[in-house]
C-alpha positions as CSV (number, residue, x, y, z in Angstrom):
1,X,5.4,-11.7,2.4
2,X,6.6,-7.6,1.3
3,X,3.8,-5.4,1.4
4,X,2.3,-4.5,-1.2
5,X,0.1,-1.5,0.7
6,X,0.6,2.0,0.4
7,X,3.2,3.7,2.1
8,X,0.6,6.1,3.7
9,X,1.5,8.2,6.5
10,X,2.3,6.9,10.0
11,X,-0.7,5.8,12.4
12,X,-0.5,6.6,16.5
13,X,0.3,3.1,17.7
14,X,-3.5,3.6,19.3
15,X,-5.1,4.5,16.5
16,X,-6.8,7.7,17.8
17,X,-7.9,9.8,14.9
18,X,-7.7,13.8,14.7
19,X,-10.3,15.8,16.2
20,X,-11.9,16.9,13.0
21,X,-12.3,13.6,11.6
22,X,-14.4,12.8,14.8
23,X,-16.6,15.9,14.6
24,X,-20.1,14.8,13.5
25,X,-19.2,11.3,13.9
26,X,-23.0,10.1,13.9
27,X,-24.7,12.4,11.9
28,X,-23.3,10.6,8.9
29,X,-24.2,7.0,8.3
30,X,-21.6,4.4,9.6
31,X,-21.0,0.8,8.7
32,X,-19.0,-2.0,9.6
33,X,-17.0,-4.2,7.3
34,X,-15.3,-7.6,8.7
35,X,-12.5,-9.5,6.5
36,X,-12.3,-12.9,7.2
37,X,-9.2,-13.6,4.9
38,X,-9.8,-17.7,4.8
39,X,-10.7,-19.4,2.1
40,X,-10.7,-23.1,1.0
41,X,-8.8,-22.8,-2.2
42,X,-7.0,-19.4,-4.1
43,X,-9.1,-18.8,-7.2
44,X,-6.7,-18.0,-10.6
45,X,-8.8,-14.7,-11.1
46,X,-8.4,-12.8,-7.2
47,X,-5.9,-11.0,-5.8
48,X,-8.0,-9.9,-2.7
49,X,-5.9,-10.0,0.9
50,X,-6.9,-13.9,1.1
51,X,-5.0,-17.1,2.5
52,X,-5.4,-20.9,2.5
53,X,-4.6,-23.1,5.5
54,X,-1.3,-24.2,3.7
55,X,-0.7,-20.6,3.0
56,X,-0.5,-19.1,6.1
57,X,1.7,-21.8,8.4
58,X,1.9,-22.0,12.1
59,X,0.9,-19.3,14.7
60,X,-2.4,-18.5,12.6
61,X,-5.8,-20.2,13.3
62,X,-9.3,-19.7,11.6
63,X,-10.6,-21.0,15.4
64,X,-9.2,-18.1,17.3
65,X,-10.3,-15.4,14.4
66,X,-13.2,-14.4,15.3
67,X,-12.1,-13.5,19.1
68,X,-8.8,-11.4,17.2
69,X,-11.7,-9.5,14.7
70,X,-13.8,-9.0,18.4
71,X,-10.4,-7.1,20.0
72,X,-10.5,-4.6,16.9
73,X,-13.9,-4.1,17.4
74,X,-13.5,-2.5,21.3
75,X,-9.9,-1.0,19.9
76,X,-12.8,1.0,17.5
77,X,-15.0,1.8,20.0
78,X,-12.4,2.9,22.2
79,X,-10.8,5.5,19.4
80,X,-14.8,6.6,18.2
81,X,-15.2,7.4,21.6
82,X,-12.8,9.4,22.7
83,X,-13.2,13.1,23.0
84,X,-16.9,12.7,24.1
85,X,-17.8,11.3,21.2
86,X,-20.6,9.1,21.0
87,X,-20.8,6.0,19.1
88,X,-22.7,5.7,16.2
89,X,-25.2,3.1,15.7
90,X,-24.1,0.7,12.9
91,X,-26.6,0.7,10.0
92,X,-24.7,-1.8,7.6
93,X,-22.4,-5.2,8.3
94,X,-20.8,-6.5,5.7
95,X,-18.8,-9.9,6.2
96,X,-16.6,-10.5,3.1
97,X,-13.3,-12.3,2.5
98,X,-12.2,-14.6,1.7
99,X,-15.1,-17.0,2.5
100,X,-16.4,-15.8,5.5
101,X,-18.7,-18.8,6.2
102,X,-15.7,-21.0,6.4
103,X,-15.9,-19.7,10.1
104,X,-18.7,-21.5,12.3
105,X,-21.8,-19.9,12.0
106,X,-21.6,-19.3,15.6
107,X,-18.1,-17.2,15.3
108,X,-19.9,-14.7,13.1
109,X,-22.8,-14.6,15.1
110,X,-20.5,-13.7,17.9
111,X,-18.7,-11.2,15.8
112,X,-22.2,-9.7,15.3
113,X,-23.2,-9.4,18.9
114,X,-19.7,-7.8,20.1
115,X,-20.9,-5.1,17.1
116,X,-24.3,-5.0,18.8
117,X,-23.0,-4.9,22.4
118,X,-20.3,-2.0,21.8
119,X,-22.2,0.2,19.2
120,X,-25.9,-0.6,19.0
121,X,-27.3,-2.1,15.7
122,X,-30.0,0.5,14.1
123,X,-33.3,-0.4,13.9
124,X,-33.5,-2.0,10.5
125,X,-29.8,-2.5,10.2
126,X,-28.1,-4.3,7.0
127,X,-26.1,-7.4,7.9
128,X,-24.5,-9.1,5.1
129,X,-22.3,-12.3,4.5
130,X,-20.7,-13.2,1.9
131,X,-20.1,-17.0,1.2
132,X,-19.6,-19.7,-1.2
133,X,-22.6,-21.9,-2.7
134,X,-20.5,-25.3,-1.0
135,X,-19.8,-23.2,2.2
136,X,-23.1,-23.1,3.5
137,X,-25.7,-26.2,5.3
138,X,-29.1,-25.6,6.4
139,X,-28.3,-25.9,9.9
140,X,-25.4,-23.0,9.2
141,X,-27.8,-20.1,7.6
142,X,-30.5,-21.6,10.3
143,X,-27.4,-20.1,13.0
144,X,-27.0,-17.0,11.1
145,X,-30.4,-15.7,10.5
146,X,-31.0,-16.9,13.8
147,X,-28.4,-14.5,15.0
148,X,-29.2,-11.2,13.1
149,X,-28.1,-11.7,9.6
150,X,-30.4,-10.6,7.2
151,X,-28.8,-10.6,3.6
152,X,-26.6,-13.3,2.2
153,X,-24.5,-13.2,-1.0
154,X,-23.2,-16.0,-3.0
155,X,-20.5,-16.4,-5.2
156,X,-22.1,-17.9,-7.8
157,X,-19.7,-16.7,-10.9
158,X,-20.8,-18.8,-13.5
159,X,-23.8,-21.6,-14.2
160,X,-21.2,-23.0,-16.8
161,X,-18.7,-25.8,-15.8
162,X,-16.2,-25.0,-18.3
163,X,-16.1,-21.7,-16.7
164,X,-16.1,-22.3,-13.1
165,X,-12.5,-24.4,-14.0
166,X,-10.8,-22.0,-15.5
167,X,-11.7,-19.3,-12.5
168,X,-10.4,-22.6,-10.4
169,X,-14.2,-22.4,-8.7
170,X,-15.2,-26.0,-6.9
171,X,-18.6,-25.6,-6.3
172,X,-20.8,-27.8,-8.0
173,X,-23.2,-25.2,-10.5
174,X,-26.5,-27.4,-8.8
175,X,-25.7,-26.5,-5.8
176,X,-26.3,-22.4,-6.1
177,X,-30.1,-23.1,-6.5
178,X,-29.6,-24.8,-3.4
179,X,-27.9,-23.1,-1.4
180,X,-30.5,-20.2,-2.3
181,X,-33.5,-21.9,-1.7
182,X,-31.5,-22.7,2.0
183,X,-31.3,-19.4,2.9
184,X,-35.5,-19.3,1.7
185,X,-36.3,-21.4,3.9
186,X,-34.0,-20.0,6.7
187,X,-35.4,-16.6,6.3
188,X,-33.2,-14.4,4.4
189,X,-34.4,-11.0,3.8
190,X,-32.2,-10.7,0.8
191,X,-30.2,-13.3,-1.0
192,X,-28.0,-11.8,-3.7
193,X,-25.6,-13.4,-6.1
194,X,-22.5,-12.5,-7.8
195,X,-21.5,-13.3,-11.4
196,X,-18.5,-13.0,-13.3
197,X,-18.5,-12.6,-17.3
198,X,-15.4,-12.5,-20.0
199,X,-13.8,-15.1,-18.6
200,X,-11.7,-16.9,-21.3
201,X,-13.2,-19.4,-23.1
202,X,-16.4,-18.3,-22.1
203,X,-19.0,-17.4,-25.4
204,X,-21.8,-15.3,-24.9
205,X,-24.3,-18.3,-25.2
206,X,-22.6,-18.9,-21.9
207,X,-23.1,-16.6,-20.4
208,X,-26.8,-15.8,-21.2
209,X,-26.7,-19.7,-19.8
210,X,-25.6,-17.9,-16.3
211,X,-28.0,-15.3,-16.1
212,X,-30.8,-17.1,-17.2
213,X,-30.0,-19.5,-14.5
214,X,-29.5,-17.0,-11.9
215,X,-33.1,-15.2,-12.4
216,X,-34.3,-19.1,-12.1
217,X,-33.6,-18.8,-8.3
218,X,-35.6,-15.2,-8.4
219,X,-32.5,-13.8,-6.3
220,X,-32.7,-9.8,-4.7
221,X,-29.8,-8.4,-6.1
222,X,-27.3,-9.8,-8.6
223,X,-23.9,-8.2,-9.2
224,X,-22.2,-8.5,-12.6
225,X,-18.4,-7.8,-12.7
226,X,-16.0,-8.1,-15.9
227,X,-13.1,-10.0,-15.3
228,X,-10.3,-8.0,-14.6
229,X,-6.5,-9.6,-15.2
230,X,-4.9,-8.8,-12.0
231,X,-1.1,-8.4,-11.9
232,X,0.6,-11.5,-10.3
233,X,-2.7,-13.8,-10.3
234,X,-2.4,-17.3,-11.5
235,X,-4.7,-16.2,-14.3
236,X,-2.6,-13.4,-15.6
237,X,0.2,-15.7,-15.4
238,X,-1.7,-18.4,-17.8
239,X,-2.7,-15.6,-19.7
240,X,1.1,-13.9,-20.1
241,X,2.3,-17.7,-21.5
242,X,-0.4,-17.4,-23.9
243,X,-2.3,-21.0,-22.3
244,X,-5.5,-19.1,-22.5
245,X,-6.5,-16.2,-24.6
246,X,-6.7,-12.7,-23.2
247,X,-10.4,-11.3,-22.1
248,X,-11.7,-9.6,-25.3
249,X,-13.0,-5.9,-24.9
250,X,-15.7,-6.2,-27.2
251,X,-17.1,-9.2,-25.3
252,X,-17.4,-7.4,-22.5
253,X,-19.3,-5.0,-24.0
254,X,-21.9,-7.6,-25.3
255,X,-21.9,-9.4,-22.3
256,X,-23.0,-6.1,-20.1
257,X,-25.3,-5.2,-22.3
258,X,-27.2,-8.8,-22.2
259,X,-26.7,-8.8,-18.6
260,X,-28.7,-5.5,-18.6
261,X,-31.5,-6.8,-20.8
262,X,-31.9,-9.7,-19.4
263,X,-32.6,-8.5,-16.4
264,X,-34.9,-5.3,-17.0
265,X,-36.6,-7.5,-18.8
266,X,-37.0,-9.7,-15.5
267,X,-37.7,-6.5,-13.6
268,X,-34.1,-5.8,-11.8
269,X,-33.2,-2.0,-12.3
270,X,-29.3,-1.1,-12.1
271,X,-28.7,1.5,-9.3
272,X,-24.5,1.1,-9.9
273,X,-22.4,0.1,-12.8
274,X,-22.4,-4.0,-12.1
275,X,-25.4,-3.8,-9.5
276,X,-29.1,-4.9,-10.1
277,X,-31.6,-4.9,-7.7
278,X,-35.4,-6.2,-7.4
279,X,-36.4,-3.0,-5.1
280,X,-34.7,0.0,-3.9
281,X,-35.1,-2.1,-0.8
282,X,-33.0,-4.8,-2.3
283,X,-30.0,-2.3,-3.2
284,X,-27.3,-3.3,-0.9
285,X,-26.8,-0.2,1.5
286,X,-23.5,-1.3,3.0
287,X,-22.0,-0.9,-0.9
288,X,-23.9,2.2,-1.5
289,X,-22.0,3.5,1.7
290,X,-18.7,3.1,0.0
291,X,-20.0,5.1,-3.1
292,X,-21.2,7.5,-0.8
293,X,-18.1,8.0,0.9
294,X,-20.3,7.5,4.1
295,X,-18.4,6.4,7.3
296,X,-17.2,2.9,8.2
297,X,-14.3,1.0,9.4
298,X,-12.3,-2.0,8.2
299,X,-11.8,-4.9,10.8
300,X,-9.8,-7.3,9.7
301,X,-5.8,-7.7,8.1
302,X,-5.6,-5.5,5.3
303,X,-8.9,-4.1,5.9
304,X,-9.8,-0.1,4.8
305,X,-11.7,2.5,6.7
306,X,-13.0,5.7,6.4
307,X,-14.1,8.4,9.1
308,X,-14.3,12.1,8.8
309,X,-11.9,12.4,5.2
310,X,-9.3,10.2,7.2
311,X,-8.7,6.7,4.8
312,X,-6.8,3.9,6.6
313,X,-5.6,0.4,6.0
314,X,-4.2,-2.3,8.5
315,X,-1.1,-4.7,7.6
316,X,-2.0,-7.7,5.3
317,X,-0.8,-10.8,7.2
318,X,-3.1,-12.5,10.0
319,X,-0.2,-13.2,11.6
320,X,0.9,-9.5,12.0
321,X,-2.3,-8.7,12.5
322,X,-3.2,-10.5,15.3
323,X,0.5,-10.4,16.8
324,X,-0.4,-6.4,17.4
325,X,-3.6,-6.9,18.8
326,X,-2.5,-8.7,21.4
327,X,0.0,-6.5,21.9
328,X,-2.5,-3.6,22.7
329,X,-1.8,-2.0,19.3
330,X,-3.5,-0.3,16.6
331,X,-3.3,-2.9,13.3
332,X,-3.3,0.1,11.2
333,X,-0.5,0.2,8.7
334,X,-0.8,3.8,8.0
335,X,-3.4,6.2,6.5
336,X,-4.0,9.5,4.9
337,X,-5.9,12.6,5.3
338,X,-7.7,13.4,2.9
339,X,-8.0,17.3,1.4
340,X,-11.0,18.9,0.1
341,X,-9.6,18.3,-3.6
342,X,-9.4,14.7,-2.9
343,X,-12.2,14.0,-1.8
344,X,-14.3,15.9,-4.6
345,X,-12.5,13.9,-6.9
346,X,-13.6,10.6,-5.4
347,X,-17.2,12.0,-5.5
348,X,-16.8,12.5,-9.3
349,X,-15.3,9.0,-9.6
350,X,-18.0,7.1,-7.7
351,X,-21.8,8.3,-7.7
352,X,-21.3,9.1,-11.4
353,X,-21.2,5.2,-11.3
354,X,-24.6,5.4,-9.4
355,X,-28.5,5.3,-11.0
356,X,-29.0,8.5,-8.9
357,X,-25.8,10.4,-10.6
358,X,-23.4,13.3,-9.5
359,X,-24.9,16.7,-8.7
360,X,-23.1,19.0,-11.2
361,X,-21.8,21.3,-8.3
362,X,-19.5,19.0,-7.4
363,X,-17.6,19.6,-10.8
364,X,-15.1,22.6,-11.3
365,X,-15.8,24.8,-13.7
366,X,-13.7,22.6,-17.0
367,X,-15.8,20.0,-16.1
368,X,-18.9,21.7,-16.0
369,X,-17.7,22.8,-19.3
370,X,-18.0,19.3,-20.5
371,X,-21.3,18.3,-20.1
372,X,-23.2,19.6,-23.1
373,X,-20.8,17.3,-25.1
374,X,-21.2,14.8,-22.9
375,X,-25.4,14.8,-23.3
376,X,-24.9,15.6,-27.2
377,X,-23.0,12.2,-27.5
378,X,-25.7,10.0,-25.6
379,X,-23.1,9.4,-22.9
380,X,-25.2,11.4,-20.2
381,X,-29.1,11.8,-20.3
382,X,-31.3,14.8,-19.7
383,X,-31.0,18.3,-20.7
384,X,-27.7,20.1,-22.2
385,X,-27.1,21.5,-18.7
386,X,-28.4,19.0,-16.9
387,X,-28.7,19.2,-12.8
388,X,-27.5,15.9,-12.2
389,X,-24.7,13.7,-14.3
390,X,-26.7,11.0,-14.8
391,X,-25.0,7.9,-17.6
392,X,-26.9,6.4,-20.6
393,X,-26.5,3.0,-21.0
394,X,-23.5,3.9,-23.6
395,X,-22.2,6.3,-20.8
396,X,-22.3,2.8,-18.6
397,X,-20.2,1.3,-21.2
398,X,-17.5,4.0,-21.3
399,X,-17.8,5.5,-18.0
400,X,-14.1,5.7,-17.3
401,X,-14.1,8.1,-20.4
402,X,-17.0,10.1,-19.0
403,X,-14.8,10.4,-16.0
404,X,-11.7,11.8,-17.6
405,X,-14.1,14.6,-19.6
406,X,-15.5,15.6,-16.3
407,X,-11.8,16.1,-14.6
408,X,-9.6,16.9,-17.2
């Protein structure tokens, strides 16, 4: 299939990254993120780098995927490396997809060790998978747990059948309890689910149904996302011939804002935009990273990275993928450095979404200029001049539009 990735600029053909991007490699915290791109069946709603069996034809193979994502991982160590540089000790794994528990449990868990073997997991260390509620046995998170994970987060989307069909979802809703109470009794530090609200069709009865259900199973973290029509999606598609109705704006709004009173009241705090956790110890550090623009790289076909203010992605297609692997190169489709200006800007764009907010220094002098307005209209809290840019829960609401006032 074309690539839909940016152009970018080229990539050495052994990845090896500019001296500067390597200097204090270490002293910044550094994850690593694994995309497993199976999964079972294509949801309507995603467009995320994701393949069924039928999908990807001959030469591919979910049995030899782990062993491909394991050759990336010593390509990484190789390039972190070089120069003298030592390797950083990983403080956050994240396994996402795709489903990644479609793999045995004992592929990830070897996945995990190569991280182990080449870098050194810190003491403490995050490790994260993502799966499905009809992915998962007993005997599976048993494995994982077993093997170092400590966090597991489930796709739950929605407690309401209706809702579940038209994302094209095929777990059974009684099976999410389930599968938490599994991962319980497995050992889980942290079991977290994800929900998804202003789907069409869906009222807001339903979805106080789906949160009330998920603070049934007294999850860690739950994540709250509004649908978002993706170009070229199934979805959009059904939406475009007008099959089902278009998600409403307003709704969205409602449905946040019950999202977030239903849980305060249950005693989650949001620390990002769509993120709710029981304890600062429950926030998911591996996402907090991203925000953070912290260090970490991307294994996996059309996976990003980020060391030193150089940004990287690697082709799409398993088959590519894996094809230059094996032949000894970099998977990298190509990358970009990023300047000073850039990488301010992403600052503004991402820990404004954070609990903790933006420190005003990192805003020029125009959008300094904005902030008493900003406080006067209850979009930001605190003081006219406040230290920190810190979002009411309007501000939450129209935080894109707090973003263009603070870089206009």
């Amino acid at each position: 299939m074309p690539s839909t990735l940016p152009a970018g600029d080229p990539v050495p053909s052994d990845g090896s990254l500019p001296p500067e991007a390597l200097a204090g490699l270490g002293a910044r915290p550094f994850g690593l993120y694994v995309h497993v791109p199976f999964c079972a069946v294509r949801c309507g709603y995603c467009d995320f780098n994701t393949y069924t069996a039928t999908e990807l034809g001959a030469g591919v193979s979910q049995a030899t995927y782990a062993r491909t994502a394991i050759v990336e991982l010593r390509l990484a160590a190789r390039v972190l490396s070089s120069r003298g540089a030592r390797l950083p000790r990983v403080e956050t794994v994240f396994f996402g997809g795709g489903t990644p528990t479609l793999l045995p449990a004992d592929d990830l868990v070897l996945v995990l060790a190569e991280v182990d073997r080449l870098f050194g997991l810190a003491a403490g260390a995050e490790v994260t998978t993502e799966a499905n509620p009809d992915s998962v046995t007993p005997t599976s998170l048993a494995r994982l747990r077993a093997g170092g994970f400590t966090r597991v987060s489930y796709g739950m989307q929605s407690a309401v059948p209706h809702v579940l069909a038209t994302l094209d979802r095929t777990h059974d809703p009684q099976r999410v309890p389930q599968a938490v109470s599994w991962a319980r009794s497995a050992g889980f530090d942290q079991v977290s689910l994800d929900l998804i609200h202003g789907t069409p069709g869906e009222s807001l009865a339903d979805w106080r149904s789906t949160v009330d259900s998920a603070l049934a199973m007294h999850p860690d973290h739950v994540s709250a996302y509004a649908l978002i029509l993706e170009p070229g999606t199934a979805l959009a598609r059904r939406v475009s011939r007008g099959e089902v109705a278009a998600p409403d704006d307003d709704q969205a709004a409602d449905s946040y804002e019950l999202a977030d009173e239903l849980l305060g009241a249950a005693g989650y705090e949001w620390y990002e935009l769509s993120n709710w956790a029981r304890t600062k110890r429950s926030r998911c550090r591996h996402n907090l990273a991203y925000w953070r623009g912290h260090d970490w790289w991307g294994v996996g076909p059309g996976a990003h990275s980020h060391i030193g203010g150089v940004r990287w992605w690697n082709v799409k297609h398993p088959a590519a993928y894996a094809t230059r692997l094996a032949d000894g190169l970099s998977p990298a489709h190509a990358r970009e450095l990023l300047s000073a200006e850039t990488r301010r800007v992403e600052r503004v764009l991402l820990e404004t979404r954070l609990s903790t907010g933006l420190d005003t220094a990192v805003l020029d002098t125009a959008g300094r200029a904005s902030l008493p307005g900003l406080v006067a209209d209850g979009l930001a809290a605190g003081a006219a001049a406040p230290r920190r840019v810190v979002l009411t829960p309007r501000g939450r609401l129209l935080a894109d539009a707090v973003v263009r006032r603070l870089l206009p």
